[in-house]
VOBABA-559766 format. One line per 3 residues: their letters; for each residue x, y, z of N, C-alpha, C, O. Coordinates in Angstrom, 2 decimals. Layout:
a	X Y Z X Y Z X Y Z X Y Z; ...
***
This chain:
xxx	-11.71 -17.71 4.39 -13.04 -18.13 4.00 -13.17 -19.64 4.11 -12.10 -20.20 4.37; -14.27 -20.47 3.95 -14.65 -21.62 4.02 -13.62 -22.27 2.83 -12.94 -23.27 3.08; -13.59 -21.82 1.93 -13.03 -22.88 1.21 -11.43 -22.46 1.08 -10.82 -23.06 0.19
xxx	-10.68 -21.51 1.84 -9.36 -21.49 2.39 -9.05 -20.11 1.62 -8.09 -19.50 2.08; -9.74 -19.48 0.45 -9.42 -18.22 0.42 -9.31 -17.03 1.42 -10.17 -17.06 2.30; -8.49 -16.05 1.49 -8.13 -15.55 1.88 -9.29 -14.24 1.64 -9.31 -13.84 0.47
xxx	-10.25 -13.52 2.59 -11.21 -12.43 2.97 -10.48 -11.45 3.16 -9.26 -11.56 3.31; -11.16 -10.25 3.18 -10.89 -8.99 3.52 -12.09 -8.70 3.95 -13.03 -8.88 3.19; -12.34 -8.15 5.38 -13.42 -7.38 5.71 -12.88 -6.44 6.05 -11.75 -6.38 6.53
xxx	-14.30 -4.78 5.68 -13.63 -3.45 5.89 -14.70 -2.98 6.78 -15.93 -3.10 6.74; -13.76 -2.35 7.71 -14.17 -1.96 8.90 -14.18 -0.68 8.43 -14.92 -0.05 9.19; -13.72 0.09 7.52 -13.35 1.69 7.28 -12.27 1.86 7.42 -11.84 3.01 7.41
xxx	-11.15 0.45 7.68 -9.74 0.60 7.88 -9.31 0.46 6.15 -8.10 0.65 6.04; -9.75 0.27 5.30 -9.07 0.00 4.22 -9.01 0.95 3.28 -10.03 1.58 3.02; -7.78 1.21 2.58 -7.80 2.37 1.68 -6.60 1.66 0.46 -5.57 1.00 0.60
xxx	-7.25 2.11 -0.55 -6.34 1.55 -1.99 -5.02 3.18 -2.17 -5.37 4.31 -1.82; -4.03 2.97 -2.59 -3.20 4.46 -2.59 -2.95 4.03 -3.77 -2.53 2.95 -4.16; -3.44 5.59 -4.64 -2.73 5.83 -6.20 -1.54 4.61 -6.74 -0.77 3.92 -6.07
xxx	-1.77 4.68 -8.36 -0.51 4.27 -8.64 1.20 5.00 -7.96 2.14 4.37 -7.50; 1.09 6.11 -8.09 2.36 6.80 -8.49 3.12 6.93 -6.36 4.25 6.86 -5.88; 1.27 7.22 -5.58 2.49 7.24 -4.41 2.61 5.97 -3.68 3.02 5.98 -2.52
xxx	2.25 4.72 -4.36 2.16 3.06 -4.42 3.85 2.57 -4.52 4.52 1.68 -4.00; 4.11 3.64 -5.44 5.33 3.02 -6.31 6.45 4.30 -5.38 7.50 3.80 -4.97; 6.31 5.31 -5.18 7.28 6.36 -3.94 7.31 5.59 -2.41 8.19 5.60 -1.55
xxx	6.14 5.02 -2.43 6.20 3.93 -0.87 7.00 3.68 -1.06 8.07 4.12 -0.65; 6.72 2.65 -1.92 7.52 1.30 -2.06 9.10 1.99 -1.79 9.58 1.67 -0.70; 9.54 2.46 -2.24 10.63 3.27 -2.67 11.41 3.68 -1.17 12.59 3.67 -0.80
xxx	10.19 4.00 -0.57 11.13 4.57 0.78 10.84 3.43 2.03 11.33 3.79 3.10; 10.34 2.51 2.05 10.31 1.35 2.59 12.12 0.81 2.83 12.94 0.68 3.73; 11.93 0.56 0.77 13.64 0.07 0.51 14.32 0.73 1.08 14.87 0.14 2.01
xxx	14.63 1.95 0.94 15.51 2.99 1.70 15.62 2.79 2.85 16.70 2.29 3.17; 14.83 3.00 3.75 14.85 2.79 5.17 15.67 1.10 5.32 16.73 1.06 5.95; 15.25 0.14 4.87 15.66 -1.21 4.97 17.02 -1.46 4.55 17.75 -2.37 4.94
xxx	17.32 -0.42 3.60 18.92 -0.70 3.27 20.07 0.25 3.81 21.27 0.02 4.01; 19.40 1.29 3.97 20.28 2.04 5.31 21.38 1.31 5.83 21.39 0.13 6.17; 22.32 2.17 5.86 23.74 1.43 6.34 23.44 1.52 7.94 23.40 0.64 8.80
xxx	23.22 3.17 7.99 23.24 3.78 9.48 21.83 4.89 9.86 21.12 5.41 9.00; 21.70 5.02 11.10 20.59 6.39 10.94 20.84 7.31 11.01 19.87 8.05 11.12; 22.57 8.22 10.98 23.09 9.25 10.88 23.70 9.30 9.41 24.06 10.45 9.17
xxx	23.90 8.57 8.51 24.46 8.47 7.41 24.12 9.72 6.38 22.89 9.86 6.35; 24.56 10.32 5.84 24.20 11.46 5.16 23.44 11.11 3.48 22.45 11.60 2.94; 24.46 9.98 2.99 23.84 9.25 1.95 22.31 8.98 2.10 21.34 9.51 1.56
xxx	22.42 8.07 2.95 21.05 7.35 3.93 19.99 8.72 3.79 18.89 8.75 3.25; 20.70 9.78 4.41 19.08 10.48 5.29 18.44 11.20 3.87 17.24 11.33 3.66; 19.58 11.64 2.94 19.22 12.41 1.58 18.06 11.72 1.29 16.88 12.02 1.48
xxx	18.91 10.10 0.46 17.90 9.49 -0.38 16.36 9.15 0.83 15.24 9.60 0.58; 16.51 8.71 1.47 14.70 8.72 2.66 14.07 9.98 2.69 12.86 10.11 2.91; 14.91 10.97 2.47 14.42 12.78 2.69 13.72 13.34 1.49 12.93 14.27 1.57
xxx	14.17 12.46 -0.09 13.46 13.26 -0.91 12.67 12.14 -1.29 11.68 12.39 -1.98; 12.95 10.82 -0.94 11.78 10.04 -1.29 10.42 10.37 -0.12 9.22 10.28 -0.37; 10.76 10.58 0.56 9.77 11.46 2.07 9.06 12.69 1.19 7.90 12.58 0.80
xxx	9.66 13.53 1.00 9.08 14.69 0.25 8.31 14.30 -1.33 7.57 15.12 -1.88; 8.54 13.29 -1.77 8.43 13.05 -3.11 6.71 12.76 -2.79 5.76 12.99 -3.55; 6.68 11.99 -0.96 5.15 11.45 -1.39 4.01 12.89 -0.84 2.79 12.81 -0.67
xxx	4.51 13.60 -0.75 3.72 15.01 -0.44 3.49 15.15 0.68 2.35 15.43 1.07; 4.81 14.93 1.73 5.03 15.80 3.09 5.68 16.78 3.11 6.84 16.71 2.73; 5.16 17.94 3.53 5.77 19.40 3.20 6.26 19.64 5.00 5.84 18.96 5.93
xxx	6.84 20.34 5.05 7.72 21.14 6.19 7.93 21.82 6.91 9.03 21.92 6.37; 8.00 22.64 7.88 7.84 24.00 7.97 9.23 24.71 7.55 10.28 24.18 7.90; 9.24 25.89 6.84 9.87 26.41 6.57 11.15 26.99 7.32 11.69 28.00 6.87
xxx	11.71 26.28 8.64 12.62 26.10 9.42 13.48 25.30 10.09 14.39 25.46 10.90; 12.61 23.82 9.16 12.73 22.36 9.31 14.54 22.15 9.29 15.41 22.49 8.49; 14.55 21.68 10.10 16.04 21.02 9.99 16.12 20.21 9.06 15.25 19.35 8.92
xxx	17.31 20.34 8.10 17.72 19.13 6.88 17.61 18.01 7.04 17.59 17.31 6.03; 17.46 17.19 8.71 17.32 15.83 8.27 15.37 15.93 8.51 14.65 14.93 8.49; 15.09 16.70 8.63 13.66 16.71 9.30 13.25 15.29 8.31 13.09 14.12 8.67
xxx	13.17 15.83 7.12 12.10 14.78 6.25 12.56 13.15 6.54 11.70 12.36 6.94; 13.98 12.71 6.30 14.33 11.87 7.02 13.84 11.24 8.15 13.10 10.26 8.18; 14.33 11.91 9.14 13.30 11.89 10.35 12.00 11.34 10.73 11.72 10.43 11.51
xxx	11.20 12.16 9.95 9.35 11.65 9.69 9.79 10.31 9.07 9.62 9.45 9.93; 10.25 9.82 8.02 10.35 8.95 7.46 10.70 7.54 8.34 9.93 6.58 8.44; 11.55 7.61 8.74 12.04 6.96 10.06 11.24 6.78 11.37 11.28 5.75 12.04
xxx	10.52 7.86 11.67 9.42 7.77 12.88 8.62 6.83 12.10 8.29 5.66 12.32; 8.43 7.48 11.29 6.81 6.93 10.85 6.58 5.39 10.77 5.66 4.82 11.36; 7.89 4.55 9.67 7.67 3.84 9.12 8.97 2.33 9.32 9.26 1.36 8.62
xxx	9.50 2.98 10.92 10.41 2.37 11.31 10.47 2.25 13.07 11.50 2.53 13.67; 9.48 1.88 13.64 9.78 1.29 15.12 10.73 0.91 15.44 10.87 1.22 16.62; 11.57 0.37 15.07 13.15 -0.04 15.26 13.59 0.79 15.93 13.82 0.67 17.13
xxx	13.81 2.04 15.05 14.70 3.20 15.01 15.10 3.89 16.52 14.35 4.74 17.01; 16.32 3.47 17.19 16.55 3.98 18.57 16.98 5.56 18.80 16.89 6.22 19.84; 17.50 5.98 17.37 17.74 7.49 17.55 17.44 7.82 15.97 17.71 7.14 14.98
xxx	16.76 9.17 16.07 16.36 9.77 15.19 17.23 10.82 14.64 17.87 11.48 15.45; 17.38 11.10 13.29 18.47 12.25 13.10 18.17 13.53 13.50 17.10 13.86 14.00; 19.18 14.31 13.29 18.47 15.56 13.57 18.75 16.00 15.17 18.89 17.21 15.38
xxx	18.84 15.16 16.23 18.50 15.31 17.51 16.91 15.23 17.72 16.40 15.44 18.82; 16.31 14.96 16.79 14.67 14.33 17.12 14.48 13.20 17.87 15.26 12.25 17.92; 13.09 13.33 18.65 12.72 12.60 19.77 12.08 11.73 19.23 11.71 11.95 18.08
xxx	11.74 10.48 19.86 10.68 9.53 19.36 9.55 9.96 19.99 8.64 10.20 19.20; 9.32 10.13 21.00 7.84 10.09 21.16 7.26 11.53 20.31 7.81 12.60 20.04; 6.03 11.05 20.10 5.32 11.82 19.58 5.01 12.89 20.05 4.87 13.74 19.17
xxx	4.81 13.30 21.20 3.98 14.52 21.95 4.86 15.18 22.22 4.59 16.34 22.55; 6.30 14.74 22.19 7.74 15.33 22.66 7.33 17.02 21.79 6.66 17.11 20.77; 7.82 17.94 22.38 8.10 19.18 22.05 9.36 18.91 20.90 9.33 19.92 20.20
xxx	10.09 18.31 20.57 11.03 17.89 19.69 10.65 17.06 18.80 11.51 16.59 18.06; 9.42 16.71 18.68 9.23 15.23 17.53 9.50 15.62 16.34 9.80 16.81 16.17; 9.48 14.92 15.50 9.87 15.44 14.27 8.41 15.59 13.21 8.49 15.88 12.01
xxx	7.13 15.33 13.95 6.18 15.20 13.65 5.40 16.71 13.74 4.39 17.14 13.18; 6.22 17.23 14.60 5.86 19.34 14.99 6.49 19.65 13.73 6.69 20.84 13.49; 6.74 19.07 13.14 7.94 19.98 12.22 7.23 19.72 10.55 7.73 20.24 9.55
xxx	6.28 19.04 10.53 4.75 18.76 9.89 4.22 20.12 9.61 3.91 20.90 10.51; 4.09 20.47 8.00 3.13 21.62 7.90 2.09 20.46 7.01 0.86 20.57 7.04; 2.51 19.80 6.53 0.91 19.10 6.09 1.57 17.85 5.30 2.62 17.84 4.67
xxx	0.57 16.71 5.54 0.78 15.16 5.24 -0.57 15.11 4.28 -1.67 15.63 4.47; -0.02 14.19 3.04 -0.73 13.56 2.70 -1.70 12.90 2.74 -1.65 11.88 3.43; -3.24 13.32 1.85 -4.50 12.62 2.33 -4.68 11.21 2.28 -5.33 10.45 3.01
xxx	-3.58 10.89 0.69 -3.85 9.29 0.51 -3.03 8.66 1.24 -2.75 7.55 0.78; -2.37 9.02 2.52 -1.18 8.65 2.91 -1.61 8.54 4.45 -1.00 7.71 5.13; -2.63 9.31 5.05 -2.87 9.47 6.24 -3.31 8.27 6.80 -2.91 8.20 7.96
xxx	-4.10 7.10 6.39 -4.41 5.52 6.70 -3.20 5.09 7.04 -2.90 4.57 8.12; -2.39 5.31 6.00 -1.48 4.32 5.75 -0.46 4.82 7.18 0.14 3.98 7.85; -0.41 6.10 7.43 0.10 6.64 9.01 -0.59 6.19 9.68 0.04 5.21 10.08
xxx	-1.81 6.19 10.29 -2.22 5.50 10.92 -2.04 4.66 11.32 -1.60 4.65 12.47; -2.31 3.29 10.53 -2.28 2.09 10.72 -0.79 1.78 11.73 -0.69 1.14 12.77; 0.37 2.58 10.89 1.56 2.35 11.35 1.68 2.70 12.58 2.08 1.96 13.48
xxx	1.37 3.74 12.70 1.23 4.33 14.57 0.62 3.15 14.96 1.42 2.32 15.38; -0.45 2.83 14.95 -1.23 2.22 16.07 -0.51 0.83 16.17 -0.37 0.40 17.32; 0.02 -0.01 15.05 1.10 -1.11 15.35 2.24 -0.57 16.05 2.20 -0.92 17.23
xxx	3.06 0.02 15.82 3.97 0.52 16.52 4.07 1.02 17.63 5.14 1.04 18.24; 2.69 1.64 18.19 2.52 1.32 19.99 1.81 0.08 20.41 1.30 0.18 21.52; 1.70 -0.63 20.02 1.21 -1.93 20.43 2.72 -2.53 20.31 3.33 -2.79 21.34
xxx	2.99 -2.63 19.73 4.69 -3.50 19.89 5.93 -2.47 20.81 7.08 -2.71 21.17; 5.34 -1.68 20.90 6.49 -0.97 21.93 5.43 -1.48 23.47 6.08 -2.21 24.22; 4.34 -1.25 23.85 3.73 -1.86 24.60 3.94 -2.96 24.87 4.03 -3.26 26.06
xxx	4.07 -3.78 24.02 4.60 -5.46 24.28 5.90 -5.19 24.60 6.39 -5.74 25.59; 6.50 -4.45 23.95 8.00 -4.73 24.22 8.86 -5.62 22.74 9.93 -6.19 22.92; 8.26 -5.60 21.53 8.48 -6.19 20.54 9.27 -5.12 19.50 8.63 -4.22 18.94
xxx	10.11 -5.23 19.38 10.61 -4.35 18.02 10.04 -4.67 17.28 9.60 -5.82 17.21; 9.69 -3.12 15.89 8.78 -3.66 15.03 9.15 -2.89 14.13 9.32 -1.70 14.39; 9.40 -3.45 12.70 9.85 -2.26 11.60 8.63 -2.67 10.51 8.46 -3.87 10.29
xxx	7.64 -1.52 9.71 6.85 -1.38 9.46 8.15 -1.93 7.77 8.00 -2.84 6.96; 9.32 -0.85 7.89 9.97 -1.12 6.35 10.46 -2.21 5.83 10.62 -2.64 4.69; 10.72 -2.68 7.13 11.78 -4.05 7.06 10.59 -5.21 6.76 10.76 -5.73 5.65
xxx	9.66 -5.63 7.35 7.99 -6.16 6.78 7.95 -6.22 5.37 7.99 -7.26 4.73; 7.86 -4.58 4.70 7.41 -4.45 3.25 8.28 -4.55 2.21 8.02 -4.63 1.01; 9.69 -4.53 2.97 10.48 -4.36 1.86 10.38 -5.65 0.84 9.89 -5.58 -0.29
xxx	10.95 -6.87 1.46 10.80 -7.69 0.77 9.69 -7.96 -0.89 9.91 -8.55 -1.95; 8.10 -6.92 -0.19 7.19 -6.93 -1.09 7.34 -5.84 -2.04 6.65 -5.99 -3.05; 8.16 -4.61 -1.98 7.99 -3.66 -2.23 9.03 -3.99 -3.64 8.89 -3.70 -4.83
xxx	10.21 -4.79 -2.84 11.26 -5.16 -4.09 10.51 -5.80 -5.08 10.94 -5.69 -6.23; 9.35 -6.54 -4.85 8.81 -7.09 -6.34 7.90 -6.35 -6.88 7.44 -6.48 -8.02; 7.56 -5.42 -5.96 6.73 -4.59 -6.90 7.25 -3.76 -8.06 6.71 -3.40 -9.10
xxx	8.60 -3.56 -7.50 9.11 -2.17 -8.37 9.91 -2.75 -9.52 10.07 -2.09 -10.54; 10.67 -4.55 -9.32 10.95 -5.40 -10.00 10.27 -6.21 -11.28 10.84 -6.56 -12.31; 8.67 -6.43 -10.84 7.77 -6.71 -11.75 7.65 -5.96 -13.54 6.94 -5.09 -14.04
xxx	8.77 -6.86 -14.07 8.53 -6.52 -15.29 7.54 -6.30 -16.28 7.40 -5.48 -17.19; 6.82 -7.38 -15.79 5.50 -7.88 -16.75 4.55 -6.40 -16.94 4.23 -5.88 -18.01; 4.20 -5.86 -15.37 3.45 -4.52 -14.92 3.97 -2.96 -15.45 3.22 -1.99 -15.58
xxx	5.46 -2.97 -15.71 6.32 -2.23 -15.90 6.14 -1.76 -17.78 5.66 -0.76 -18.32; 6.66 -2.77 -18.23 6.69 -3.25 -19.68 5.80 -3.07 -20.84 5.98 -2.71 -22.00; 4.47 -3.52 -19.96 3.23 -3.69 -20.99 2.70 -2.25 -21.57 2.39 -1.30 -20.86
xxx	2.67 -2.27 -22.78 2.10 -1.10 -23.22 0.64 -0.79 -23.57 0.03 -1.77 -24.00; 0.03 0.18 -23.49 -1.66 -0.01 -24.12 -1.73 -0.69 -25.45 -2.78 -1.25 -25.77; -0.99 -0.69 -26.02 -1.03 -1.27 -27.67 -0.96 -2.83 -26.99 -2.11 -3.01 -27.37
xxx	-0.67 -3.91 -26.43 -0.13 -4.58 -26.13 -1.58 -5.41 -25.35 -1.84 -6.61 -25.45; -2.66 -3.97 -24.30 -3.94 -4.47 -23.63 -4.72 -4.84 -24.84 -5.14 -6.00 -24.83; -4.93 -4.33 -25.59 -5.77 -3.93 -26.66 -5.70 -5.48 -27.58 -6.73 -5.80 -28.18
xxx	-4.84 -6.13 -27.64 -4.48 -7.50 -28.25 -4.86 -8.43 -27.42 -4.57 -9.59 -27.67; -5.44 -8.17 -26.48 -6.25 -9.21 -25.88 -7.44 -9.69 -26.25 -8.51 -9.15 -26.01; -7.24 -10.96 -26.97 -8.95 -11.03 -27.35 -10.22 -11.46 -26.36 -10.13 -11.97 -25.24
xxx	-11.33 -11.12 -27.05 -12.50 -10.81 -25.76 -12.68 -12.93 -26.00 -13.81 -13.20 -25.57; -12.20 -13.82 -26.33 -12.40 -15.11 -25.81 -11.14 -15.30 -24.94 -10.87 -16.46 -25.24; -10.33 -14.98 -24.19 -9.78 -14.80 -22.83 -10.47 -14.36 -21.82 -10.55 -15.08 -20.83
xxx	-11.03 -13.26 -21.83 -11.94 -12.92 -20.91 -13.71 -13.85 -20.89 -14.57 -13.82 -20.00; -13.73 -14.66 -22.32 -14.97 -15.31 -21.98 -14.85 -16.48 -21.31 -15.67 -16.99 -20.54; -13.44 -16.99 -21.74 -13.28 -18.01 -21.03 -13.20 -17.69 -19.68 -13.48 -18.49 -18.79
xxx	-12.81 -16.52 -19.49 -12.29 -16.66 -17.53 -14.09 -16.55 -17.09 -14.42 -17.20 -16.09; -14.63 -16.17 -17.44 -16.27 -16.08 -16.91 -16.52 -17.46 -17.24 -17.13 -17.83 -16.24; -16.46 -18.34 -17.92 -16.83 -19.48 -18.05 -15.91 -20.23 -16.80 -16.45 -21.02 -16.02
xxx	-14.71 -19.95 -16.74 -14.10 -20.51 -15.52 -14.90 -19.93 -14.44 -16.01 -20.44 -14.27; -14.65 -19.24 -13.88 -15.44 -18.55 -12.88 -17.24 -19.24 -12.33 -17.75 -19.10 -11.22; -17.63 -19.72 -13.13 -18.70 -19.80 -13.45 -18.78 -21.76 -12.73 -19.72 -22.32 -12.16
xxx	-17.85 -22.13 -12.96 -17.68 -23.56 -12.29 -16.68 -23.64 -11.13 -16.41 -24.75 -10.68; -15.97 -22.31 -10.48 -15.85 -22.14 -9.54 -14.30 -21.80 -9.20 -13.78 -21.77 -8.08; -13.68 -21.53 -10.51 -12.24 -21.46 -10.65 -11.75 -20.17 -11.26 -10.82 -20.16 -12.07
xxx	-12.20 -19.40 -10.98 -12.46 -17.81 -10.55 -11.06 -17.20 -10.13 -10.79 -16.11 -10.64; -10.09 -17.78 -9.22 -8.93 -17.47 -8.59 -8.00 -17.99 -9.97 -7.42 -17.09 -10.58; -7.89 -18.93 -10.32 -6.65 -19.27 -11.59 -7.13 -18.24 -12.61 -6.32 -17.52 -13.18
xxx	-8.30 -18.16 -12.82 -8.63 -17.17 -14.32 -7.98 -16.24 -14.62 -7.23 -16.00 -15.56; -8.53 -15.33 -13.18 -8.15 -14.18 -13.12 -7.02 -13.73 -13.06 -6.73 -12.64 -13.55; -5.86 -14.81 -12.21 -4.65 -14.59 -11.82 -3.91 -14.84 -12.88 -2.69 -14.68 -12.77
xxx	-4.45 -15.25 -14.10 -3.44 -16.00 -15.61 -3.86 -14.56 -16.45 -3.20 -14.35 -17.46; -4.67 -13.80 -16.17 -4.60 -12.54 -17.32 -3.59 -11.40 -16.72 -3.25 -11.39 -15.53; -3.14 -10.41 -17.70 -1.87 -9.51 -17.36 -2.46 -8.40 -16.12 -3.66 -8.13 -16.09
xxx	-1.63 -7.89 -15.27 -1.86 -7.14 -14.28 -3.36 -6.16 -14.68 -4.51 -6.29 -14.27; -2.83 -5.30 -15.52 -3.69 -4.26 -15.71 -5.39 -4.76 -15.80 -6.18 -4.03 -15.20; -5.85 -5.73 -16.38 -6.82 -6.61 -16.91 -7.72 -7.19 -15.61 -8.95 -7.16 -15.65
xxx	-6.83 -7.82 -14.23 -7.52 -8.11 -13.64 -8.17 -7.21 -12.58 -8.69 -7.86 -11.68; -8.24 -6.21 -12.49 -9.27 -5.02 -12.30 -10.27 -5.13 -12.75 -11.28 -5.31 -12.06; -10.27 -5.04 -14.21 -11.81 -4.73 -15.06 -12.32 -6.09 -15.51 -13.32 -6.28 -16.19
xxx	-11.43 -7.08 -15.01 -12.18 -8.87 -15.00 -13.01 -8.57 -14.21 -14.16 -8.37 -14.61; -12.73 -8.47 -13.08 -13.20 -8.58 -11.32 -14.54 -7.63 -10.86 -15.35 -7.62 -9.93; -14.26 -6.75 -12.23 -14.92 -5.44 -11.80 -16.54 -6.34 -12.12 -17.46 -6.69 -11.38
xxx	-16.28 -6.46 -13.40 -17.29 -7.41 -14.33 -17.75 -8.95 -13.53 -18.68 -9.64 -13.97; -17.20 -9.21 -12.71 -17.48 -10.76 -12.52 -18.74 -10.05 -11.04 -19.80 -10.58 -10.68; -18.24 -9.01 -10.60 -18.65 -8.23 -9.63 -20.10 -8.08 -9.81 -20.97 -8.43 -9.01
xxx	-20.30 -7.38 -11.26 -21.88 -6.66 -11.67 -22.61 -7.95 -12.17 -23.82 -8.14 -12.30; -21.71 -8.67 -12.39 -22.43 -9.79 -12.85 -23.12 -10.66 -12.19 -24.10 -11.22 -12.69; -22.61 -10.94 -10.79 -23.06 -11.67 -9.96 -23.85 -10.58 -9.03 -24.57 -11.21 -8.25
xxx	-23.96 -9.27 -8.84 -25.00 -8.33 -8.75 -26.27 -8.75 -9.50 -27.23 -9.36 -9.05; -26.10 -8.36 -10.52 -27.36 -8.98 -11.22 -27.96 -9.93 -11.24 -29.18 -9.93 -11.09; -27.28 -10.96 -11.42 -27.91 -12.23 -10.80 -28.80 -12.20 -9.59 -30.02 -12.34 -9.57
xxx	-27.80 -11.93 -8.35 -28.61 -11.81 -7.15 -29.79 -10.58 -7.15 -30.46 -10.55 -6.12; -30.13 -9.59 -8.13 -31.03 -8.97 -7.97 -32.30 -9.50 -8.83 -33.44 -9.05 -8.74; -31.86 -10.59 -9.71 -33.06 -10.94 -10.22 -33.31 -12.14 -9.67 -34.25 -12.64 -10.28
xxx	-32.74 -13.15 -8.43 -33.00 -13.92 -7.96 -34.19 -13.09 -7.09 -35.38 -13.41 -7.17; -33.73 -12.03 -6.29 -34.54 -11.40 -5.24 -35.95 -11.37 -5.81 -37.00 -11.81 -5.34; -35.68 -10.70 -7.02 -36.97 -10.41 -7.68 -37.95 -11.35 -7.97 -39.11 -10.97 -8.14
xxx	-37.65 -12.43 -8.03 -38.28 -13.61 -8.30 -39.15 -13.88 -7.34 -40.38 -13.99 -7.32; -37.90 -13.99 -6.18 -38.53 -14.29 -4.86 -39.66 -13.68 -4.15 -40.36 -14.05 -3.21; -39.64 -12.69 -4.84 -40.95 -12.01 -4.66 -41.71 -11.44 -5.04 -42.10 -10.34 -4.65
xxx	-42.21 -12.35 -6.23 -43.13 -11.94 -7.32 -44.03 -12.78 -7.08 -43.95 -13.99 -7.29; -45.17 -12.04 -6.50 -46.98 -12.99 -6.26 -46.90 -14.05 -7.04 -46.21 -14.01 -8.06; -47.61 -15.23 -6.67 -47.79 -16.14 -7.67 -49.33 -16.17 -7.67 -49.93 -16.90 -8.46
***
């Protein structure tokens, strides 16, 4: 943006994923990134039930590393051999992607996205690991004490002159420190509020603007 913040525009590419399969990502990101080997039996378990954990089911003939496998296609361009004797390409009569009885709805963007980077860097000719990227972020997510810790008894002790002050900050243009100094859970329903607020505003500016004189 103009004044060096950082935008998001949504094209229909953007999707928020649950707490719970936020925190199973994260989870199999690490996995994949700390992998000793891609035949490792340790290795393919823990990626296989963190794979299954985020609600990819199987077909009922699936080879044991199958879930592995998906996990590794999906979320690892790197990956030069797949377990199992699975193929990389996708359309292969062997992918490990036939072996799919059903993927996750909140999860299907987030496939997406990864496919379509991952043939663009095989197109270039760029190795590209989608896990090796997130891990780094994923370790602080799951590390973040503060988010972990806090209890509802704990939100509830927040008094409402923290939140008046951050609207009073906000209000002279320092909106980014406010928000970012109250506890995780909180800056949701700051933002949500700073949101309707400046809605309203702009709907009674409109209104003004066009009221006969």
């Amino acid at each position: 943006l103009e004044n060096g913040d950082i935008g998001l525009i949504d094209f229909g590419q953007v999707k928020q994923i649950s707490g719970r399969n936020r925190e199973t990502l994260a989870k199999v990101m690490i996995a994949l990134d700390e992998r000793v080997g891609d035949d490792r039996p340790e290795d393919l378990e823990r990626i296989g039930k963190l794979a299954l954990e985020l609600g990819v089911e199987l077909n009922d003939d699936a080879k044991d590393e199958a879930a592995a496998a998906v996990g590794m296609w999906l979320f690892d361009g790197s990956t030069q051999k797949l377990p199992g004797g699975y193929d990389l390409g996708e359309l292969s009569p062997n992918s490990p992607v036939k072996e799919l009885k059903s993927f996750p709805q909140d999860l299907v963007l987030v496939g997406r996205s990864s496919i379509l980077i991952k043939g663009l860097s095989n197109r270039l000719g760029i190795p590209w690991s989608l896990s090796r990227e997130w891990a780094p972020i994923a370790r602080q997510v799951l590390n973040r004490e503060d988010a972990s810790s806090m209890k509802s008894s704990d939100l509830k002790r927040v008094r409402f002159v923290v939140v008046l002050k951050t609207l009073k900050q906000w209000a002279k243009g320092r909106a980014t420190r406010a928000v970012t100094s109250l506890p995780i859970p909180l800056r949701s329903r700051v933002a949500s509020w700073l949101v309707r607020l400046e809605e309203r505003k702009s709907r009674k500016a409109l209104t003004r603007r066009h009221v006969p004189k």
